[in-house]
Backbone bond lengths (Angstrom), bond angles and torsions (degrees), N, CA, C in turn:
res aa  C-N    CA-C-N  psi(-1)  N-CA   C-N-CA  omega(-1)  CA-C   N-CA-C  phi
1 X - - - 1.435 - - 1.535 109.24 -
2 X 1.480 119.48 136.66 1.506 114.81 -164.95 2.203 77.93 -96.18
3 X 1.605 84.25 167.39 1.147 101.86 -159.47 1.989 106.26 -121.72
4 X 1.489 132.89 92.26 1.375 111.42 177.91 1.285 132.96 -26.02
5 X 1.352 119.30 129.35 1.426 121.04 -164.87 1.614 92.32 -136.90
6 X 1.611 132.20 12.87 1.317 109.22 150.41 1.511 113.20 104.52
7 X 1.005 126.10 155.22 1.597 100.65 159.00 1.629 136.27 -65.02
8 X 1.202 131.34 132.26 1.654 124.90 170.55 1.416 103.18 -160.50
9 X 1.294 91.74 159.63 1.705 114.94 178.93 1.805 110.67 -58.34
10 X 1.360 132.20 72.10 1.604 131.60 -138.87 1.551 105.57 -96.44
11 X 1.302 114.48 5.01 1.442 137.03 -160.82 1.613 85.70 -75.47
12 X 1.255 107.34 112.47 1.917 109.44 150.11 1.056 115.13 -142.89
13 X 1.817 120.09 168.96 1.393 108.77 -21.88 1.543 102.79 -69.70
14 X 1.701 121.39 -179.24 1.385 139.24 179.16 1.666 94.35 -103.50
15 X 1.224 110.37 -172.53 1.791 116.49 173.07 1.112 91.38 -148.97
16 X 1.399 99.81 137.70 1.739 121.72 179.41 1.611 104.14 -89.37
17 X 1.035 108.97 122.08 1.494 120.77 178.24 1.259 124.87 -118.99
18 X 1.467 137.15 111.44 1.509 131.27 179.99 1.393 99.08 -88.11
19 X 1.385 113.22 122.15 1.594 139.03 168.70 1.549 103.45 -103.42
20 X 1.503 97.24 117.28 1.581 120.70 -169.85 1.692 98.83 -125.83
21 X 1.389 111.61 132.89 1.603 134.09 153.09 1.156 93.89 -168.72
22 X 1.870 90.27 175.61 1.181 122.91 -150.25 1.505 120.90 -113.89
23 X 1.272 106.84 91.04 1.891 94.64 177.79 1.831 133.85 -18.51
24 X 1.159 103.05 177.22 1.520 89.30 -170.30 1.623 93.81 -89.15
25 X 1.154 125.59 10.98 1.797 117.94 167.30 1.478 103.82 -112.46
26 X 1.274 127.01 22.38 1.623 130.57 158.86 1.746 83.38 93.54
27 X 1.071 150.64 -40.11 1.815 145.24 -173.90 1.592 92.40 -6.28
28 X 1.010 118.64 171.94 1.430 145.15 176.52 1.721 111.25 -136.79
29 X 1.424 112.75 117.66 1.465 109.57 -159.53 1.624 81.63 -122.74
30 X 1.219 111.71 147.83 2.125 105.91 161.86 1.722 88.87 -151.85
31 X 1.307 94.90 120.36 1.848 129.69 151.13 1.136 126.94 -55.26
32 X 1.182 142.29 113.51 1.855 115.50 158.52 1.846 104.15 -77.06
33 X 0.921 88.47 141.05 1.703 110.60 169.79 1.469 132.68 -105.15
34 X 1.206 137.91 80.27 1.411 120.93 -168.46 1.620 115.36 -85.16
35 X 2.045 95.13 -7.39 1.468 92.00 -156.83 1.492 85.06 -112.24
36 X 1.950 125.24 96.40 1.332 126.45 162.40 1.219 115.04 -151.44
37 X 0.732 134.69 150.06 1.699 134.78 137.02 1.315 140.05 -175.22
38 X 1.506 119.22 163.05 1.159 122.56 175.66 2.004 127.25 -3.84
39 X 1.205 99.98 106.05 1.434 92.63 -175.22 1.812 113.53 -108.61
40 X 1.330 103.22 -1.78 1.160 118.17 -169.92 1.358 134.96 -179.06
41 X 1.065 148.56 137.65 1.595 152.39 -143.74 1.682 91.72 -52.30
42 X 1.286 138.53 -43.00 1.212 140.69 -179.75 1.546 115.30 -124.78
43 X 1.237 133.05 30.67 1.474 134.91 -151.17 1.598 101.15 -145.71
44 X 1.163 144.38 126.95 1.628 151.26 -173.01 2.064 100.42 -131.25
45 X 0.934 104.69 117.94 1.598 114.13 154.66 1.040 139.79 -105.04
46 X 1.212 122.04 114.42 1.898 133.86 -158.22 1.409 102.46 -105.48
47 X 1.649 136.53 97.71 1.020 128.36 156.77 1.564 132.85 -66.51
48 X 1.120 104.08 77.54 1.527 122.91 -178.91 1.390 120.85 -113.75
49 X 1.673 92.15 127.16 1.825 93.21 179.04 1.372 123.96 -79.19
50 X 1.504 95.85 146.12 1.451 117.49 167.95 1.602 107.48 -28.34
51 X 1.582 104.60 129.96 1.575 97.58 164.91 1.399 118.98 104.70
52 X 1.663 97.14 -16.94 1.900 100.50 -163.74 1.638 77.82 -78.75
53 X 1.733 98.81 -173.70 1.263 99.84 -176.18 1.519 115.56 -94.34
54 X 1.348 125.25 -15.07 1.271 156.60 162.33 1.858 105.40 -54.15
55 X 1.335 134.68 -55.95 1.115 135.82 149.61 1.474 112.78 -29.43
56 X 1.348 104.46 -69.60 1.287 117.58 -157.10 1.771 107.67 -53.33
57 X 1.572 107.97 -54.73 1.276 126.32 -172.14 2.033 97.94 -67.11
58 X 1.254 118.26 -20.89 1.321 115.61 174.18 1.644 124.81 -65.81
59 X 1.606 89.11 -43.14 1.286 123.19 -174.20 2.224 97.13 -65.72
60 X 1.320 113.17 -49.93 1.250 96.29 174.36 1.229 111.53 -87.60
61 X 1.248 136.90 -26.24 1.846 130.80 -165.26 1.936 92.72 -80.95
62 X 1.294 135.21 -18.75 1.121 107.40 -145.02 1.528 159.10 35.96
63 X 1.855 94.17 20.82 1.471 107.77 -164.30 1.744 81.42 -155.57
64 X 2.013 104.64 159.64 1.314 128.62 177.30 1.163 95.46 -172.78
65 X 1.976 93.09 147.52 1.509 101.25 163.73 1.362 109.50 -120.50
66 X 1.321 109.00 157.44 1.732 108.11 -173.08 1.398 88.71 -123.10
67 X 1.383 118.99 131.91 1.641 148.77 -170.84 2.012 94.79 -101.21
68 X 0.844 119.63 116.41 1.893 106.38 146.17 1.560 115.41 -67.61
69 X 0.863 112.66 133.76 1.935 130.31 -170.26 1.682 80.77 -83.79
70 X 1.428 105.66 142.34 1.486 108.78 172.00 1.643 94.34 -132.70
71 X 1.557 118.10 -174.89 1.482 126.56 -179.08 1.334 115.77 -54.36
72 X 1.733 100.74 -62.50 1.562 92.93 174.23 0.982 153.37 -78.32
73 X 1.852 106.27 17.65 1.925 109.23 164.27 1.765 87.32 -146.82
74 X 2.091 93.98 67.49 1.851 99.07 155.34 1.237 108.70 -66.32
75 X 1.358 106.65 -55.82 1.781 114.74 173.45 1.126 116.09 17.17
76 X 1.408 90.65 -99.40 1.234 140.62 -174.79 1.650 134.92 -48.07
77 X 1.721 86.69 -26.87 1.575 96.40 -165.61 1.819 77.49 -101.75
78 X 1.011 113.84 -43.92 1.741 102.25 -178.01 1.516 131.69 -49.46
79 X 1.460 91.28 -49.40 1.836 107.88 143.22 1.699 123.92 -8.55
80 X 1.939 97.69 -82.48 1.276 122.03 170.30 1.260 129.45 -44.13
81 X 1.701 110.26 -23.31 1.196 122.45 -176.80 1.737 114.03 -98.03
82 X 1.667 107.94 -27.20 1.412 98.89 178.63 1.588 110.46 -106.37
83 X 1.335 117.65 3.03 1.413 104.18 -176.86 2.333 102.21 -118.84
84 X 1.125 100.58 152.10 1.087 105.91 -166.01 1.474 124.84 -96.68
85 X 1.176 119.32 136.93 1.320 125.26 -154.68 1.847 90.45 -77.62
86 X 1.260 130.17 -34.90 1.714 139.04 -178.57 1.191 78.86 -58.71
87 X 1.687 145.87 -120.93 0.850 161.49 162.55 1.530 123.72 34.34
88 X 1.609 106.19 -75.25 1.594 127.19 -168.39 1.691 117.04 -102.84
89 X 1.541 84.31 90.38 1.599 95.94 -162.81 1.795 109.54 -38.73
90 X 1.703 111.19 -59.24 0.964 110.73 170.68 1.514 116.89 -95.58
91 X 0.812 106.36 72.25 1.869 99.83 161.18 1.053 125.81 -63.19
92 X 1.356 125.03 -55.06 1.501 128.99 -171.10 1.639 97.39 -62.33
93 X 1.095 114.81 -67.33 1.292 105.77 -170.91 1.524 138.58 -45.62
94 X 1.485 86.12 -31.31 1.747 101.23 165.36 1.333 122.99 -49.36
95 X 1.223 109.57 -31.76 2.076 115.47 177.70 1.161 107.24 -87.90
96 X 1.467 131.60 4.24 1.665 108.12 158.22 1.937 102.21 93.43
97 X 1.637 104.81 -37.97 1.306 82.83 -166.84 1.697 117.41 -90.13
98 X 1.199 126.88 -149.04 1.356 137.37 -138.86 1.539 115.08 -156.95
99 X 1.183 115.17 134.24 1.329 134.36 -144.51 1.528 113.50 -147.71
100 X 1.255 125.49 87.08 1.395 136.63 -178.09 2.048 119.41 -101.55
101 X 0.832 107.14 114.63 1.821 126.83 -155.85 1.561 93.19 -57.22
102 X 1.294 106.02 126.96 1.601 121.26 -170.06 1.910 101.94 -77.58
103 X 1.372 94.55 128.64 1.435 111.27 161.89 1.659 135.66 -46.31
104 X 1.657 94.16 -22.58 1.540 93.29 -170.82 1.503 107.41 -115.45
105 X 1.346 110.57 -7.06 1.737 118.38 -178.64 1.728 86.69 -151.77
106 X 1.808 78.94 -175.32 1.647 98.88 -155.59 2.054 92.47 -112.44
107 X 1.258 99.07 87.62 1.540 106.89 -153.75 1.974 124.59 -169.94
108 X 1.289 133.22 120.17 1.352 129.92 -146.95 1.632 85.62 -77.70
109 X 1.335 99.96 162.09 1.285 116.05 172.99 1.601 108.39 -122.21
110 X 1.002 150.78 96.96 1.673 149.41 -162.84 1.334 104.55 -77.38
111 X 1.253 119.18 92.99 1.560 106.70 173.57 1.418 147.31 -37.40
112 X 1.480 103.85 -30.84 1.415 122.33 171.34 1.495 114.37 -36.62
113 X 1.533 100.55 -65.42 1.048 114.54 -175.02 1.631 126.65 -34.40
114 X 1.071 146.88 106.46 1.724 110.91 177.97 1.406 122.96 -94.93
115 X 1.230 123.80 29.43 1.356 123.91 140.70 1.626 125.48 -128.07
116 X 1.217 133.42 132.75 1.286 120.65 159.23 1.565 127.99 -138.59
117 X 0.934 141.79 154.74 1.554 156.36 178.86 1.242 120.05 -105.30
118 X 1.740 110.89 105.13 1.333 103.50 176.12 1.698 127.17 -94.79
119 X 0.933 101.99 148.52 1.682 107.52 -149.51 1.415 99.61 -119.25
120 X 1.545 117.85 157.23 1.357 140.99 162.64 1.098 113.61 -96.15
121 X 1.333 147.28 145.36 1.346 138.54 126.36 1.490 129.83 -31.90
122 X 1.113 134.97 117.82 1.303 135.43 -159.39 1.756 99.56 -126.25
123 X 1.078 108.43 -47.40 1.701 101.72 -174.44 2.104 102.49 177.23
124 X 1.584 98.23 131.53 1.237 90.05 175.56 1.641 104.79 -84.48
125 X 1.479 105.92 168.78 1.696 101.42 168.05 1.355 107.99 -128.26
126 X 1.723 136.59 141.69 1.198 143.68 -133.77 1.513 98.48 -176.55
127 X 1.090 113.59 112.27 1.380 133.26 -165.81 1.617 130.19 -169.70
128 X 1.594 136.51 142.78 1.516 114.81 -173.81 1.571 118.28 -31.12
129 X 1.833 114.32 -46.14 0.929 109.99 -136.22 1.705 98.03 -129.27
130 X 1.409 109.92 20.26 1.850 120.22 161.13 1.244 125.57 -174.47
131 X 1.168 103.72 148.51 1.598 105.31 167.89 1.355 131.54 -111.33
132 X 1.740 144.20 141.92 0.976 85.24 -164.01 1.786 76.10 -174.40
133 X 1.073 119.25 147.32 1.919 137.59 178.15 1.573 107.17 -100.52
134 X 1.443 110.07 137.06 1.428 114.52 -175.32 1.773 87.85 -126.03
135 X 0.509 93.15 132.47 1.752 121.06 168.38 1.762 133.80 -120.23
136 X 1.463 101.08 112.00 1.325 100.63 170.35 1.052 116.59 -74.16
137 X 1.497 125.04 129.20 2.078 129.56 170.33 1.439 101.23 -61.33
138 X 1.208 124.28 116.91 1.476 122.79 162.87 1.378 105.52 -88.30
139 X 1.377 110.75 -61.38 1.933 92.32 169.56 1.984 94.17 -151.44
140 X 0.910 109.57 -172.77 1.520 134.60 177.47 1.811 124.92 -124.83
141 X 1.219 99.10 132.44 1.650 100.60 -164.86 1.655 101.44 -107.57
142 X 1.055 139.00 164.64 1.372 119.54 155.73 1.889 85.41 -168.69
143 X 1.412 90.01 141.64 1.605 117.62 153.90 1.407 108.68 -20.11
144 X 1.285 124.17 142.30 1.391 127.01 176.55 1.833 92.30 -91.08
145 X 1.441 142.50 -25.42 1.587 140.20 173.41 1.659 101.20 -59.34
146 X 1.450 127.82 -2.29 1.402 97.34 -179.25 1.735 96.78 -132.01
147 X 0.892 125.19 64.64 1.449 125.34 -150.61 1.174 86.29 -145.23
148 X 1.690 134.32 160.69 1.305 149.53 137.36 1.461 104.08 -77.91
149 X 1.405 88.11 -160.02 1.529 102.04 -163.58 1.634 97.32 -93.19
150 X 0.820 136.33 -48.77 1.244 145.39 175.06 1.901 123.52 -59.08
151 X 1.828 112.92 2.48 1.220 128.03 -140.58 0.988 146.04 -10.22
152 X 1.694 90.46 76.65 1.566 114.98 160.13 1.611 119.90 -94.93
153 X 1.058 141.64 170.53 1.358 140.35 -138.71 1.497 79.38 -113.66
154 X 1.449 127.16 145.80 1.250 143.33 175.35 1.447 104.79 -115.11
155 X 1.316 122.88 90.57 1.628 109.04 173.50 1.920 123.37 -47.59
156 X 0.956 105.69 -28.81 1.337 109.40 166.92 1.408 124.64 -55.49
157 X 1.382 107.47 -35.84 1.839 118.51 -178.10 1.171 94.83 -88.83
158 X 2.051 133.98 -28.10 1.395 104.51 -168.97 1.127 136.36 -101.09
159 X 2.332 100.93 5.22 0.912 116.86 165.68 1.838 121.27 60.06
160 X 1.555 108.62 26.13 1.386 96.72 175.02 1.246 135.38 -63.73
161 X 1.461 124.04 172.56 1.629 116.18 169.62 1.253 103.06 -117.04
162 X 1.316 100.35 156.10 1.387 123.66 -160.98 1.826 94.56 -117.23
163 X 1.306 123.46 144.68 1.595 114.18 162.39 1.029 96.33 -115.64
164 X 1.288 98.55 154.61 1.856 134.30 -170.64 1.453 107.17 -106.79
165 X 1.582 127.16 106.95 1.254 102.55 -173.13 2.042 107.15 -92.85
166 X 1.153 121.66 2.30 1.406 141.70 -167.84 2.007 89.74 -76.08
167 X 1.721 107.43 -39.48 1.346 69.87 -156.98 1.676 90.61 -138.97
168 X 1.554 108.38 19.25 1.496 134.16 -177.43 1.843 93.33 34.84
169 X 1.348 86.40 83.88 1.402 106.02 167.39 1.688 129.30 -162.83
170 X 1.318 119.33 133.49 1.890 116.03 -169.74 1.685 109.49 -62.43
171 X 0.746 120.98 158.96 1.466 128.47 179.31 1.540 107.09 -153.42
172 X 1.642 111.39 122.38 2.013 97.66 155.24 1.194 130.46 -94.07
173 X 1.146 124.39 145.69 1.548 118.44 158.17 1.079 141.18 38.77
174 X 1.302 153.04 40.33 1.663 123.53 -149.57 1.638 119.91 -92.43
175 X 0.813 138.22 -155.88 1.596 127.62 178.61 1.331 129.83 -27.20
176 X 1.247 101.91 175.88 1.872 94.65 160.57 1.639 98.70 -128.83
177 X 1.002 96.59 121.05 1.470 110.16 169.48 1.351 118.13 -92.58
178 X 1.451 144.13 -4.99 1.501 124.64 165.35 1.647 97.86 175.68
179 X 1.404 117.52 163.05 1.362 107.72 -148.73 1.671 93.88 -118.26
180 X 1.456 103.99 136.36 1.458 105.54 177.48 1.038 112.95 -37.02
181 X 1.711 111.98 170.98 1.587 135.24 155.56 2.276 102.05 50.07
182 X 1.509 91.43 15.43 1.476 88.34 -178.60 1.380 118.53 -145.15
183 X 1.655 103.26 -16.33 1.511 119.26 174.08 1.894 114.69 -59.25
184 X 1.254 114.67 -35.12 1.263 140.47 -175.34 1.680 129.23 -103.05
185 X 1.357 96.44 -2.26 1.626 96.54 -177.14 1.393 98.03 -71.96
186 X 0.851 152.92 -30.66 1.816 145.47 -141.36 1.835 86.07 -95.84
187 X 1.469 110.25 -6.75 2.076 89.14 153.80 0.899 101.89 -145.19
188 X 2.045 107.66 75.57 1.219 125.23 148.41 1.929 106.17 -101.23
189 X 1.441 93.79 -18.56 1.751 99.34 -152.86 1.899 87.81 -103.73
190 X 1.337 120.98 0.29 1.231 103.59 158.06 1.677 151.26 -57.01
């Protein structure tokens, strides 16, 4: 028997995402994001409120890159997520790492990271009940350490984290237990 548990955010896992642009004096700002994703073969949605400083700096650069947070800079990306870009004049700089201006948009790329997606501005969304950045994928960069041979992205090499909102905690990856669009065909022919 399932048991009421109330209202909560019940969505798992989330994906931690560092959302990077650039103020209108070139600054380098990065967000954690738990609340985004994929909306389309080339399309990313960032539910982010009005006002953060990450909005704001979106709102003038017309460009962002979204990083996947992996194990070895939780730190860092947790950091990004609890301290505030309004607030913490230098944030970025405080973590030491490094940020080189993306080729395909007008937008930081954080090296740490080993994947990122550079994005367009496509349309904000503003409504009672969300907020929220649409982004066109112009292309995707990633580390040659998390790649196969063939370079495709190996979740195993890229080691992302996942947040848990049940028990506000990171998690990576764990197995693969069965392969899309194939686990379920055998009750197509029913």
């Amino acid at each position: 028997m399932k048991k009421d548990l109330g209202v909560l955010p019940a969505v798992y896992p989330m994906p931690v995402l560092m959302v990077a642009a650039y103020d209108k004096n070139e600054k380098v700002n990065v967000m954690n994001v738990a609340w985004g994703q994929i909306c389309d073969e080339d399309k990313i949605i960032l539910f982010i409120g009005e006002g953060k400083r990450t909005w704001l700096n979106i709102q003038e650069s017309k460009a962002f890159t979204v990083a996947l947070a992996d194990r070895a800079h939780m730190d860092v990306a947790d950091f990004f997520g609890i301290a505030s870009g309004n607030k913490i004049d230098d944030k970025f700089e405080r973590t030491g790492y490094h940020a080189v201006k993306s080729d395909k948009v007008h937008a930081p790329i954080i090296e740490e990271f080993p994947l990122v997606m550079e994005c367009e501005l496509l349309e904000f969304l503003h409504s009672d009940y969300v907020d929220g950045i649409v982004g066109k994928i112009v292309n995707v960069k990633a580390d040659e350490t998390v790649l196969n041979e063939k370079d495709k992205v190996e979740p195993e090499k890229l080691n992302a984290i996942l947040f848990d909102q049940f028990r506000n905690g990171y998690f990576t990856v764990g197995e693969k237990v069965g392969k899309a669009w194939n686990a379920g065909a055998k009750l197509m022919n029913q």
